[in-house]
Jmol script that loads the backbone (N, CA, C; Angstrom):
load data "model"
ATOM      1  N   UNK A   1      48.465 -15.047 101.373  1.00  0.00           N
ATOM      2  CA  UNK A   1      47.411 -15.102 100.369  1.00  0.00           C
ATOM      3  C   UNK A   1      46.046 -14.935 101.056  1.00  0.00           C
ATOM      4  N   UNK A   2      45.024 -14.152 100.789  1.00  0.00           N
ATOM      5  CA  UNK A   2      43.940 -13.986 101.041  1.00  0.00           C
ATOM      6  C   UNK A   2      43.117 -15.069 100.975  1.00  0.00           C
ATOM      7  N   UNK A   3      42.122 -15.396 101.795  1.00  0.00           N
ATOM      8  CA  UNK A   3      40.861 -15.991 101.889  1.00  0.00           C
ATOM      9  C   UNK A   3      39.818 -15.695 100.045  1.00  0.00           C
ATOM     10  N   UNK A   4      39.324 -16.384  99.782  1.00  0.00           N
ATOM     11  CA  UNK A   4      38.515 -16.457  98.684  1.00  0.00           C
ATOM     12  C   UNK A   4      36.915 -16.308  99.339  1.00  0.00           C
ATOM     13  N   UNK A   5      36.225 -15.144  98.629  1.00  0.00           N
ATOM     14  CA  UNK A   5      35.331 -14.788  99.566  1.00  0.00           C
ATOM     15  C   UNK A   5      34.134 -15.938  98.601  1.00  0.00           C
ATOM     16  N   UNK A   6      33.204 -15.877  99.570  1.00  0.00           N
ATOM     17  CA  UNK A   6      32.033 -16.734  99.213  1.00  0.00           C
ATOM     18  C   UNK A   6      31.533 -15.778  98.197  1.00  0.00           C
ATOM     19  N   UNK A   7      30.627 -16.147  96.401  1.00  0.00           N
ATOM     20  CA  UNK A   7      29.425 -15.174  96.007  1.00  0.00           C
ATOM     21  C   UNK A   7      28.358 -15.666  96.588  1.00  0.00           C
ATOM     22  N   UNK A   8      27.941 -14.462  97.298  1.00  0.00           N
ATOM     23  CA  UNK A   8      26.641 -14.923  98.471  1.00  0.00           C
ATOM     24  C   UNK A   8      25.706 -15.137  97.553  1.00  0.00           C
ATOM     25  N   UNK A   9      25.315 -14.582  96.683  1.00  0.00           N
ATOM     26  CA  UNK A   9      23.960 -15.327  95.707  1.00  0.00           C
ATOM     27  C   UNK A   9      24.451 -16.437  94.882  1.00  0.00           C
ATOM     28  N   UNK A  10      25.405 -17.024  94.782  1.00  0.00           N
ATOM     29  CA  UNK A  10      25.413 -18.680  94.647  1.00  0.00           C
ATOM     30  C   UNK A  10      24.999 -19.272  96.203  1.00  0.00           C
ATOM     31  N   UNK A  11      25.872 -18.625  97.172  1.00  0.00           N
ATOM     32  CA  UNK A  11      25.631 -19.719  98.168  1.00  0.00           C
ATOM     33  C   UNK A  11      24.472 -19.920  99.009  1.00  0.00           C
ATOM     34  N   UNK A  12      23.239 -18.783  98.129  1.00  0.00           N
ATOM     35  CA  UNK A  12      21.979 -19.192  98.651  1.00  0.00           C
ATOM     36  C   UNK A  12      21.138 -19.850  97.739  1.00  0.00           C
ATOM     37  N   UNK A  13      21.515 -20.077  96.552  1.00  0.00           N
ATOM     38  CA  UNK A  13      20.946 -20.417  95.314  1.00  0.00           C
ATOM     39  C   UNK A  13      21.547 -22.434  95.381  1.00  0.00           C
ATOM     40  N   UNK A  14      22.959 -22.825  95.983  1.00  0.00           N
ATOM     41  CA  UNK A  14      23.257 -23.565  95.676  1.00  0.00           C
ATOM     42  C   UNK A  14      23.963 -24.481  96.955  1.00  0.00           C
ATOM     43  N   UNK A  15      23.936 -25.839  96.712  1.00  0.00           N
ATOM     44  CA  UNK A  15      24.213 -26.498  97.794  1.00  0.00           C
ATOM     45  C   UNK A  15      25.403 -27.860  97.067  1.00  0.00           C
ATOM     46  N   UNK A  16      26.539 -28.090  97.618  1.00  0.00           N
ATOM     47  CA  UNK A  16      27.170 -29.611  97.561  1.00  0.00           C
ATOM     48  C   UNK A  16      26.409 -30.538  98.005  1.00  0.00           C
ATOM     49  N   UNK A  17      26.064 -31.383  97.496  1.00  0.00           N
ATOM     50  CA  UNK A  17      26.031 -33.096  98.051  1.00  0.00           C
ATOM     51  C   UNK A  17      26.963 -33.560  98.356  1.00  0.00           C
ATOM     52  N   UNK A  18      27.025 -35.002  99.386  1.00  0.00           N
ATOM     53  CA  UNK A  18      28.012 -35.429 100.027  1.00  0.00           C
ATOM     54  C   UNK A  18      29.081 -36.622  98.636  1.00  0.00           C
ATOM     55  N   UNK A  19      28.179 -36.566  97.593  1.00  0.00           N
ATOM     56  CA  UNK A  19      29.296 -36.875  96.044  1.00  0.00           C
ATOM     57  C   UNK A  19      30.205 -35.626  95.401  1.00  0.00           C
ATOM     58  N   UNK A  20      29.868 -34.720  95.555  1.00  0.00           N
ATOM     59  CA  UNK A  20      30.285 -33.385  94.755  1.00  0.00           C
ATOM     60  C   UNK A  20      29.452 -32.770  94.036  1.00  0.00           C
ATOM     61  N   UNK A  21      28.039 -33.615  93.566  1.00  0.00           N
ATOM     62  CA  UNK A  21      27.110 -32.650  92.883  1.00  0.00           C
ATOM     63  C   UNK A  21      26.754 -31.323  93.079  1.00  0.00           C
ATOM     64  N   UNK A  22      26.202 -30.661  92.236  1.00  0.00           N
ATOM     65  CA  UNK A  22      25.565 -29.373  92.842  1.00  0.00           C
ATOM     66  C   UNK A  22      24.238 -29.615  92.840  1.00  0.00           C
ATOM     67  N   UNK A  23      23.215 -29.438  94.096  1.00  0.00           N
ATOM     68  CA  UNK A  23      21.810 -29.531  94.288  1.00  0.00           C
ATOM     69  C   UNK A  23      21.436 -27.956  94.018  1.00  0.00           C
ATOM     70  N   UNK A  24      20.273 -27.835  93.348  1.00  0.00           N
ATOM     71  CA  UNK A  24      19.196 -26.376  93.539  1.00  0.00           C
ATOM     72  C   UNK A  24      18.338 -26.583  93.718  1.00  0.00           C
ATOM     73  N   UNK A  25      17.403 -25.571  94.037  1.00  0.00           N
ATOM     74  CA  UNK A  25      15.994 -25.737  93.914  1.00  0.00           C
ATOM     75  C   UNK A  25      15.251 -25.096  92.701  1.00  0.00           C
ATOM     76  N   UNK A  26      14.280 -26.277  92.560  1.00  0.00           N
ATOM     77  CA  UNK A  26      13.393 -25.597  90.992  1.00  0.00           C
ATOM     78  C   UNK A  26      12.949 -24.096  90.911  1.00  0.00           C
ATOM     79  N   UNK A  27      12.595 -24.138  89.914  1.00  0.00           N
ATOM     80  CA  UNK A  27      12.002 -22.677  89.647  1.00  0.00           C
ATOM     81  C   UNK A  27      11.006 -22.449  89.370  1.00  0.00           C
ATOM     82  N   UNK A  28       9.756 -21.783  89.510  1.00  0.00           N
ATOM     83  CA  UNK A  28       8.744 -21.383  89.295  1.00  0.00           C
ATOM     84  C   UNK A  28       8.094 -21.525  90.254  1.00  0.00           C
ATOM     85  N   UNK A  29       8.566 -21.477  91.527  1.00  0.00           N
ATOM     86  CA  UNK A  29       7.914 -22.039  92.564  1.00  0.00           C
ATOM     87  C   UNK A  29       7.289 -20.539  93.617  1.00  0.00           C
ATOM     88  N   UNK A  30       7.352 -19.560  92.818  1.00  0.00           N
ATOM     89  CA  UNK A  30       7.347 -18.185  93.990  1.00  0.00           C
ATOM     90  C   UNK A  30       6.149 -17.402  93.884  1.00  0.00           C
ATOM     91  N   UNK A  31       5.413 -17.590  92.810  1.00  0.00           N
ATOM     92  CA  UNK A  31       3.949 -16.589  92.263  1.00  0.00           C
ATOM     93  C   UNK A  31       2.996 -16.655  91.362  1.00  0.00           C
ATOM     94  N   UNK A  32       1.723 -16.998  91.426  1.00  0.00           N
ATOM     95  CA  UNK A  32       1.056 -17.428  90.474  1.00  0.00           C
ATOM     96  C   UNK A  32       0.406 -18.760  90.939  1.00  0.00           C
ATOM     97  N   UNK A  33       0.634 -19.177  92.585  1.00  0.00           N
ATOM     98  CA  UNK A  33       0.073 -20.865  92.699  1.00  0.00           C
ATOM     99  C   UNK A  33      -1.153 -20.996  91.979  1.00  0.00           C
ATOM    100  N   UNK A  34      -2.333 -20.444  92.017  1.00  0.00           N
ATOM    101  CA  UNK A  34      -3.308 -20.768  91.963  1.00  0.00           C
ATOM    102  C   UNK A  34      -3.740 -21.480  90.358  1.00  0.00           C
ATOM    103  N   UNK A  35      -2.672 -20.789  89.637  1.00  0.00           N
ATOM    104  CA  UNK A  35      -3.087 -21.287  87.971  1.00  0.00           C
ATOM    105  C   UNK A  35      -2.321 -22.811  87.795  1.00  0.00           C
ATOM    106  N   UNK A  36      -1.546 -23.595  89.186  1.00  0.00           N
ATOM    107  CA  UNK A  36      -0.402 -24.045  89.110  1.00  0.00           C
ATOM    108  C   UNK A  36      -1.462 -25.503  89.327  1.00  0.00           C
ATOM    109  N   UNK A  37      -1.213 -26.621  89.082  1.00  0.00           N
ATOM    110  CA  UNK A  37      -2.064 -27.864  89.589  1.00  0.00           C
ATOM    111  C   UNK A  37      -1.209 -28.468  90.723  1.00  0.00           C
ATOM    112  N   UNK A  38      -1.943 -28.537  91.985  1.00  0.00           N
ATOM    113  CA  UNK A  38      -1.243 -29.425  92.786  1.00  0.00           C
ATOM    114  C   UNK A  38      -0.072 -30.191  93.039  1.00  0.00           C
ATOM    115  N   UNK A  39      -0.375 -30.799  92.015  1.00  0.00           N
ATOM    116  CA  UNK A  39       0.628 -32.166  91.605  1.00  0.00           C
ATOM    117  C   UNK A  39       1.974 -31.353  91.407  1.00  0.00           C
ATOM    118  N   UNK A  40       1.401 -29.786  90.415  1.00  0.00           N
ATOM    119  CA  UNK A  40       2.821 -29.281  90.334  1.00  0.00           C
ATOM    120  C   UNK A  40       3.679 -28.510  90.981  1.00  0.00           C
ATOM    121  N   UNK A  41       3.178 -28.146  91.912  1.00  0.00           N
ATOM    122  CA  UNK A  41       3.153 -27.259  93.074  1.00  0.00           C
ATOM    123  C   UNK A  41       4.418 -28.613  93.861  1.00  0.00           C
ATOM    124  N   UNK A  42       3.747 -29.607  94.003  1.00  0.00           N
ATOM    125  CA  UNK A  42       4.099 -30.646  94.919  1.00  0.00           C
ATOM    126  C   UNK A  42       5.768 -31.045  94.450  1.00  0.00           C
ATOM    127  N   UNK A  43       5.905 -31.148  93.048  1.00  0.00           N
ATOM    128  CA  UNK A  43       7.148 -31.487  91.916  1.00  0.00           C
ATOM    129  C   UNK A  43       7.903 -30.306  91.859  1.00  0.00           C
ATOM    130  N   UNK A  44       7.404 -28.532  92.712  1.00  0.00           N
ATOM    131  CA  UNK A  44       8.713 -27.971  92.009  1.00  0.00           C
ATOM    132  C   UNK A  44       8.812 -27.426  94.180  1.00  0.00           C
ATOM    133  N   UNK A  45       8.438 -28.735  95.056  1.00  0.00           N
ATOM    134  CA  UNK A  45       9.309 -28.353  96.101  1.00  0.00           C
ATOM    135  C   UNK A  45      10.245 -29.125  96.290  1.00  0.00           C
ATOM    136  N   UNK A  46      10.736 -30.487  95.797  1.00  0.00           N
ATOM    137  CA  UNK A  46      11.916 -30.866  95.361  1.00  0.00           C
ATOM    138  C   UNK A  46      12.417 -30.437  94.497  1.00  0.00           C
ATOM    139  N   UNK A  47      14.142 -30.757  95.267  1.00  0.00           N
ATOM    140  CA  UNK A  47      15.493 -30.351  94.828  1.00  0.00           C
ATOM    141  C   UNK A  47      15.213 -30.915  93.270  1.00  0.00           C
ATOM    142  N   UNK A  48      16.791 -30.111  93.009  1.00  0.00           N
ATOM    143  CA  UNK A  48      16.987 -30.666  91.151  1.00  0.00           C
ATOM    144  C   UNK A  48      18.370 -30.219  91.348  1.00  0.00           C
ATOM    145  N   UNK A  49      19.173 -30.949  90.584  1.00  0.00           N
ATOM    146  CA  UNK A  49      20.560 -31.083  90.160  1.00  0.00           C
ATOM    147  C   UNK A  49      21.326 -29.859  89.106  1.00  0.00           C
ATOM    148  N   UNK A  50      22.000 -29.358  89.193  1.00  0.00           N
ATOM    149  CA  UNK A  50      22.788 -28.629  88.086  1.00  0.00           C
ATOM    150  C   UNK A  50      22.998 -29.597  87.030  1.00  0.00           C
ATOM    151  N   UNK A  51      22.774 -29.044  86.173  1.00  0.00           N
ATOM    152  CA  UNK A  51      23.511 -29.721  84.913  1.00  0.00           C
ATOM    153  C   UNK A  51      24.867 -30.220  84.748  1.00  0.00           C
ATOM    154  N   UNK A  52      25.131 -31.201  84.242  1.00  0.00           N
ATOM    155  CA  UNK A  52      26.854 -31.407  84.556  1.00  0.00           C
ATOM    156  C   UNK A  52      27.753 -30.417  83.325  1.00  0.00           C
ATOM    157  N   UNK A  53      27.115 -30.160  82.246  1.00  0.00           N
ATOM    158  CA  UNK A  53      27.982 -29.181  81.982  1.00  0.00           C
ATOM    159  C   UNK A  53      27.977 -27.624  82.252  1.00  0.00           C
ATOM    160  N   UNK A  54      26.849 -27.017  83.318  1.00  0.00           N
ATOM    161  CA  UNK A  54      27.376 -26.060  84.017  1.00  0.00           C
ATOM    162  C   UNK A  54      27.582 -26.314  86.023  1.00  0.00           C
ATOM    163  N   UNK A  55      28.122 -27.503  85.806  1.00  0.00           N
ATOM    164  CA  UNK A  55      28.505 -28.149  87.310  1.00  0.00           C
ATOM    165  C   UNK A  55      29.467 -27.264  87.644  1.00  0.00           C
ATOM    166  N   UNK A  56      30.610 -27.446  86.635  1.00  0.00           N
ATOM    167  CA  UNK A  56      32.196 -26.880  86.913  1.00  0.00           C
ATOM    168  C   UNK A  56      32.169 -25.235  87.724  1.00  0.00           C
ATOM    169  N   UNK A  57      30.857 -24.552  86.582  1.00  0.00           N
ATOM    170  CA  UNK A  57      30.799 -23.207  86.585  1.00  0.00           C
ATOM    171  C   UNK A  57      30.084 -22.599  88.423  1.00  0.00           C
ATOM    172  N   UNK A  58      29.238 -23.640  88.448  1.00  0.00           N
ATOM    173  CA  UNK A  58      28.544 -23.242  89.569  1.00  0.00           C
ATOM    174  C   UNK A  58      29.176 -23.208  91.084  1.00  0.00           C
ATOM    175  N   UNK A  59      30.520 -24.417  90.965  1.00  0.00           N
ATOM    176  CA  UNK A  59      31.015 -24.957  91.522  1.00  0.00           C
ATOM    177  C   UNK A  59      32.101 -24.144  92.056  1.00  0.00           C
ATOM    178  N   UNK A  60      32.973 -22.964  90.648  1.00  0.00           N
ATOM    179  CA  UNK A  60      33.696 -22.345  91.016  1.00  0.00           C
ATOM    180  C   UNK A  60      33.689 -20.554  92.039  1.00  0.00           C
ATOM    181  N   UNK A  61      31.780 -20.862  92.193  1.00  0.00           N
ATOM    182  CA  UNK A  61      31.143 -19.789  92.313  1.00  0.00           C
ATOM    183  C   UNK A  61      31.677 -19.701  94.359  1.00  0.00           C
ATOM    184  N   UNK A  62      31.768 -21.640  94.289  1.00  0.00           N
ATOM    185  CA  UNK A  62      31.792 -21.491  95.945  1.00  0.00           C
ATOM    186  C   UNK A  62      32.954 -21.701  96.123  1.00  0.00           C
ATOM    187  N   UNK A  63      33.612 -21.471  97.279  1.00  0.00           N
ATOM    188  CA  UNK A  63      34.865 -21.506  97.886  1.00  0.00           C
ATOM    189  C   UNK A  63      35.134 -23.198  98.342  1.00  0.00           C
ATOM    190  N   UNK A  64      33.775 -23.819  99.252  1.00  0.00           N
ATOM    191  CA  UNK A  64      34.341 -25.183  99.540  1.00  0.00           C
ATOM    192  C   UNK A  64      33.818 -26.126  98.470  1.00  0.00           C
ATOM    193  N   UNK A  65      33.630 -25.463  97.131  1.00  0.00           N
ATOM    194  CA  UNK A  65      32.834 -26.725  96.524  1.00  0.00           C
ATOM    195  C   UNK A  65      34.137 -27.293  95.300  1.00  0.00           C
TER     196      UNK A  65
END
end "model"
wireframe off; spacefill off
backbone 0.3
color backbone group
């Protein structure tokens, strides 16, 4: 039986935690700082969680997750 290949744009988009969650990173974080306030700039360089009802989906995207 073959190896199950990684989808490389999940596995740069997405990370396991050492529970099973799926971690990402926010969005809006790539263009436009200047119209952006600090504070929010500061809130979208922390992580954020998948949703648990597309956990399963994201999950089946990776090979070790």
């Amino acid at each position: 039986m073959p190896k199950m290949k990684t989808k490389k744009a999940a596995s740069k988009r997405f990370r396991i935690t050492g529970k099973g969650r799926v971690r990402r990173p926010k969005a809006g974080g790539n263009h436009g700082m200047q119209e952006k306030s600090r504070k929010r700039l500061r809130r979208l360089r922390q992580n954020d969680m998948v949703h648990g009802s597309m956990e399963k989906r994201a999950k089946r995207l990776l090979p070790y997750g």
